[in-house]
C-alpha positions in Angstrom: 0.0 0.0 0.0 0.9 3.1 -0.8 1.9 6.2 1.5 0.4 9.5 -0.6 2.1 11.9 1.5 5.5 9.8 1.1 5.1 9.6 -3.0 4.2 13.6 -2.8 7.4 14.6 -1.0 9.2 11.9 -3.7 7.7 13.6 -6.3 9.0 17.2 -5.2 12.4 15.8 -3.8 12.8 13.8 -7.1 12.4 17.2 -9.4 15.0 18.7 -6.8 17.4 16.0 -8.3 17.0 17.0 -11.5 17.8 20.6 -11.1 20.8 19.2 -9.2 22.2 17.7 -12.3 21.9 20.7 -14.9 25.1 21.5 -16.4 25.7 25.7 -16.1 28.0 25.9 -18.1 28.0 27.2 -21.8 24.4 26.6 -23.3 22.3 29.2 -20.3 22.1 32.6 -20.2 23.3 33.7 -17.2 20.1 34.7 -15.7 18.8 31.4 -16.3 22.2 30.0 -14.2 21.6 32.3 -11.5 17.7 30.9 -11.2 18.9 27.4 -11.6 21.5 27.8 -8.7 18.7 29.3 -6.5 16.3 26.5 -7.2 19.2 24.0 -6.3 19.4 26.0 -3.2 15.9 25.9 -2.0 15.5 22.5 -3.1 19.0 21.1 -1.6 17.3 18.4 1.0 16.3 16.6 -2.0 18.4 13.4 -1.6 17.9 14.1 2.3 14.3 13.4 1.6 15.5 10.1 -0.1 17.3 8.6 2.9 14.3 9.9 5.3 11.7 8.3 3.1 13.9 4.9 2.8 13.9 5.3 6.3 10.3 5.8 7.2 9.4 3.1 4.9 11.9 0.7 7.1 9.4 -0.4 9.4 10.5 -4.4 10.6 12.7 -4.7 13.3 15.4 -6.9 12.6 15.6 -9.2 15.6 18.2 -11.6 14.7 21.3 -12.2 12.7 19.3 -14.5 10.3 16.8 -11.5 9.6 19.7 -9.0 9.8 21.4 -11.7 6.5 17.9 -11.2 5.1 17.7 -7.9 4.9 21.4 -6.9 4.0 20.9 -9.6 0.9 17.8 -7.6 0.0 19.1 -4.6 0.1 22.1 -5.9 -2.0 19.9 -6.9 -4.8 17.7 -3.9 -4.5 20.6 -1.2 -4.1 24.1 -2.8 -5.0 23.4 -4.7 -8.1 21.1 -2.1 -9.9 23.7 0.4 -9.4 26.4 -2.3 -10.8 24.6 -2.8 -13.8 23.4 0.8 -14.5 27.0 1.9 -14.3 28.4 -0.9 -17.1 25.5 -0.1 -19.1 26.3 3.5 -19.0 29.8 3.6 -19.5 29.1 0.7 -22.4 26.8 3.5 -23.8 29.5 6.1 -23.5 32.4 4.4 -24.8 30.3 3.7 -28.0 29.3 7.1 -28.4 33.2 8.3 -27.6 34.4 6.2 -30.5 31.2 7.6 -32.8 33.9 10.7 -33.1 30.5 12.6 -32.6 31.1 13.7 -28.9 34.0 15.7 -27.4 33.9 13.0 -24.6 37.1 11.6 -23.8 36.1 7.8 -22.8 38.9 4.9 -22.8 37.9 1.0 -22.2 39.5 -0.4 -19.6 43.0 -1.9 -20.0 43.9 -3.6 -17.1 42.7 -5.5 -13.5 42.2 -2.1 -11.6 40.4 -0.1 -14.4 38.2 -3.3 -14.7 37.1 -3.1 -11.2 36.6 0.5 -11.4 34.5 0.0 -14.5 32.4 -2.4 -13.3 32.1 -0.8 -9.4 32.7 2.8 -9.6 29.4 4.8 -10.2 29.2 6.9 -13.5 26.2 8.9 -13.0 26.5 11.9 -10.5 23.6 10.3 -8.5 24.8 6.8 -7.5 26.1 7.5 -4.9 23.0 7.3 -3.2 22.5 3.2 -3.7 25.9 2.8 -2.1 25.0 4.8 0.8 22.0 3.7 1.5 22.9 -0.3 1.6 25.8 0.9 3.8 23.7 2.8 5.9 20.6 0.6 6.0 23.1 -2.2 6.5 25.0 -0.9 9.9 21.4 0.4 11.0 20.3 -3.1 11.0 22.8 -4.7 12.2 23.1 -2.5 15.4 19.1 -2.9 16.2 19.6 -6.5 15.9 21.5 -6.3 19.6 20.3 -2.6 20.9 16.8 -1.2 21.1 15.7 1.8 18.7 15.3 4.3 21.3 18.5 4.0 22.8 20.3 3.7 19.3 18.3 7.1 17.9 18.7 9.0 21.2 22.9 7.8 20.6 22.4 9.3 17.4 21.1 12.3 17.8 23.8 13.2 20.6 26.6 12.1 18.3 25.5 14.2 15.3 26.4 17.7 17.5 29.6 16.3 18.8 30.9 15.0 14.9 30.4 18.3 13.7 32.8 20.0 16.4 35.5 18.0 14.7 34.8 17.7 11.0 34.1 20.5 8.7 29.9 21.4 8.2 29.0 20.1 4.3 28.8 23.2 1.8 25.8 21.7 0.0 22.7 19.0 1.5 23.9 16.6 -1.5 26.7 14.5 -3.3 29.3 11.9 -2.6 31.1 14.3 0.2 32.1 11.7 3.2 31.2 14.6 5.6 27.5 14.2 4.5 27.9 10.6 5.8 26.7 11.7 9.2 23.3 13.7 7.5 22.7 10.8 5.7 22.4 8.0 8.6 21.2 10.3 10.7 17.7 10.7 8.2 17.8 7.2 7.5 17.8 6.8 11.4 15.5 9.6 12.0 13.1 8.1 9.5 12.5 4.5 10.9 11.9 5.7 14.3 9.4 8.4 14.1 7.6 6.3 12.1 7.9 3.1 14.4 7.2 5.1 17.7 3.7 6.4 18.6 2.4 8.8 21.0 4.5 10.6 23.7 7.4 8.6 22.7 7.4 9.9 18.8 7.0 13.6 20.3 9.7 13.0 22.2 12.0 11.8 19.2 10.6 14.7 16.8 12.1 16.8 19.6 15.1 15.4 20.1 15.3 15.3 16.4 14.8 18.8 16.0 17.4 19.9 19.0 20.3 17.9 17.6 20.0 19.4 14.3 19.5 23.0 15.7 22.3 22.6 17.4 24.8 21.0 14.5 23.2 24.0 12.9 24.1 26.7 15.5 28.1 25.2 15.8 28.5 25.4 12.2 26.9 28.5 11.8 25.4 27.1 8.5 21.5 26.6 7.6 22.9 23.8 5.5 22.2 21.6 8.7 18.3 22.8 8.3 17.8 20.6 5.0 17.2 17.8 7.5 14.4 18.6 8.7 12.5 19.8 5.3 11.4 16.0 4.7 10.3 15.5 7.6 8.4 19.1 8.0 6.9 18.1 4.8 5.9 14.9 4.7 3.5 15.8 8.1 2.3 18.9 6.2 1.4 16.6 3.1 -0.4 14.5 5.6 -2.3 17.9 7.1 -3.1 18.5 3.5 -4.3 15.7 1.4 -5.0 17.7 -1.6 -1.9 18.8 -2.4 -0.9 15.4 -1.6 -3.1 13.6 -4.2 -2.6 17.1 -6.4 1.3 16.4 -6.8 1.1 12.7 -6.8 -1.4 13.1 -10.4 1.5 13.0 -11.8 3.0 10.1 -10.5 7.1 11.2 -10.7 6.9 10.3 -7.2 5.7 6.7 -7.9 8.5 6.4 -10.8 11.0 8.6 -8.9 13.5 5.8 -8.3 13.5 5.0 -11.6 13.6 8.4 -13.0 16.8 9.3 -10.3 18.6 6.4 -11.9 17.9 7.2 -15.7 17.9 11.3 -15.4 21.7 11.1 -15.6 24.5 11.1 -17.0 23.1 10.5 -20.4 19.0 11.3 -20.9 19.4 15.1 -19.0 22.1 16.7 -20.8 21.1 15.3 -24.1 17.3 16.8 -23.2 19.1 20.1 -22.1 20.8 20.2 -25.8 18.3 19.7 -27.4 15.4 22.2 -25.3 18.5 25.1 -25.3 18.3 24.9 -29.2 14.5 25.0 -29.5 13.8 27.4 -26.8 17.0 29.1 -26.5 18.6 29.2 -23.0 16.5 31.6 -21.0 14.7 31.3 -18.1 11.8 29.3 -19.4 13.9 26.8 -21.1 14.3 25.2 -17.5 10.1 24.2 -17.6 10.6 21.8 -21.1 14.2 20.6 -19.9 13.1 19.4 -16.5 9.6 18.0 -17.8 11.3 16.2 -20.7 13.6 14.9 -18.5 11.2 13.4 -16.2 9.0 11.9 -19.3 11.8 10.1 -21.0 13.1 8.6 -17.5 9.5 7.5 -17.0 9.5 5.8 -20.2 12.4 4.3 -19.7 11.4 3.0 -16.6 8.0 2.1 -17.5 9.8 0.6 -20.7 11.9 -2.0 -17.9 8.7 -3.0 -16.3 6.9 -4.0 -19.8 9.6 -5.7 -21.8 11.2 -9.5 -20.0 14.3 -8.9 -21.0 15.0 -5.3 -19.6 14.7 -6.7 -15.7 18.0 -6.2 -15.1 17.7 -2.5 -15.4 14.1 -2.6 -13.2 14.3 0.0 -10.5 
């Protein structure tokens, strides 16, 4: 079943992602780079939203280390694999187009064990990232409530986010591969299975503490970056307040397709949508409405595509 308010703040956080991954350089006017970089500003909790949704969706406890193998092995297949075989298909896709002579590209097969390894393991898109995290993530959280309770490993949590950011530097952006996002990251993917698996008093009492410890991280590093944290959260409960904006955003269903479209956006079907829209409609401001919108449409097909045809599976997401 379905969560509407969940596939709402997808839907929004999914968008956010896109704009994330349009080049600025050389095809948009400037004004149209200055309103990109402000929408990637308002909407940088987007892949926060991801690891808080993964999160809230999380809901079996993990009691053993037989359900703790179960659920690392799913993740695997769900997170590890797809992002293996999106990454060989991409480069494959690359390296064909590189020796078209078409493409400026600069794109080499591999030539020996390490580049091999690199080719097959080493994301390509800008956005995979993500699936590596998340399993790693997911994977420790599980482990860890296998042998300590929920409470008591979120209230450790939320007192070790503060003190980690007195010794490491505060991220300059809510997204990418940075390792000092690690600590955002698990802490929304933490934050998100236990407000939704307490009730009552006991979820107040997390929201709180949830809200304190990111104040404060906020408050040492003197940065609102620390804020993007809570935007999921703040709106997922305000989808839920309002069910018609819920069920108006989710008429479009990108947040039913939004894995799919966050691993087919990029690195090839955005920036060859952004060519073509910049020569059509030029590259002013309202060039971002047909780039983003024919973005999203060819990553659902694509996705949609994988669903329809047997032997596409392996690039279901």
């Amino acid at each position: 079943m379905r969560i509407i308010e969940i596939d709402a703040l997808k839907g929004v956080a999914i968008v956010g992602v896109v704009f994330a991954h349009i080049a600025l350089e050389g095809r948009l006017e400037l004004i149209t780079v200055e309103a990109t970089k402000s929408i990637q500003s308002t909407l940088g909790w987007c892949v926060l939203a991801f690891f808080w949704t993964s999160g809230f969706l999380t809901q079996r406890r993990q009691n053993s280390i037989t359900d703790v193998y179960g659920f690392v092995k799913q993740r695997f297949l769900r997170l590890v694999l797809p992002c293996v075989v999106f990454s060989i298909s991409y480069k494959v896709i690359l390296w064909v187009l590189y020796f078209t002579g078409a493409f400026s590209w600069e794109y080499s097969a591999p030539l020996n064990i390490q580049e091999v390894l690199e080719f097959a393991l080493k994301p390509v898109g800008p956005q995979f990232y993500f699936l590596y995290y998340l399993f790693g993530i997911s994977s420790v959280f599980s482990l860890v409530c296998s042998f300590l309770e929920q409470k008591v490993f979120f209230l450790f949590s939320a007192t070790l986010l503060p003190i980690l950011y007195l010794i490491i530097d505060i991220p300059q952006s809510g997204y990418g591969p940075d390792s000092s996002l690690i600590p955002f990251y698990f802490f929304s993917y933490v934050a998100g299975v236990c407000i939704s698996n307490f009730s009552g008093k006991q979820q107040l009492l997390a929201i709180l503490m949830f809200l304190l410890s990111v104040f404060l991280v906020s408050i040492i590093g003197k940065s609102i970056i620390p804020l993007y944290i809570l935007i999921p959260c703040i709106l997922q409960f305000y989808f839920k307040k309002v069910p018609r904006l819920a069920k108006l955003i989710d008429i479009t269903k990108v947040g039913k397709f939004s894995s799919g479209i966050y691993v087919w956006h990029a690195p090839i079907v955005l920036p060859f949508v952004s060519i073509v829209c910049v020569k059509v409609f030029g590259g002013g401001i309202i060039v971002l409405v047909p780039i983003v919108i024919g973005t999203l449409g060819v990553s659902v097909f694509f996705s949609w595509l994988t669903f329809n045809v047997p032997c596409l599976k392996f690039w279901r997401f």
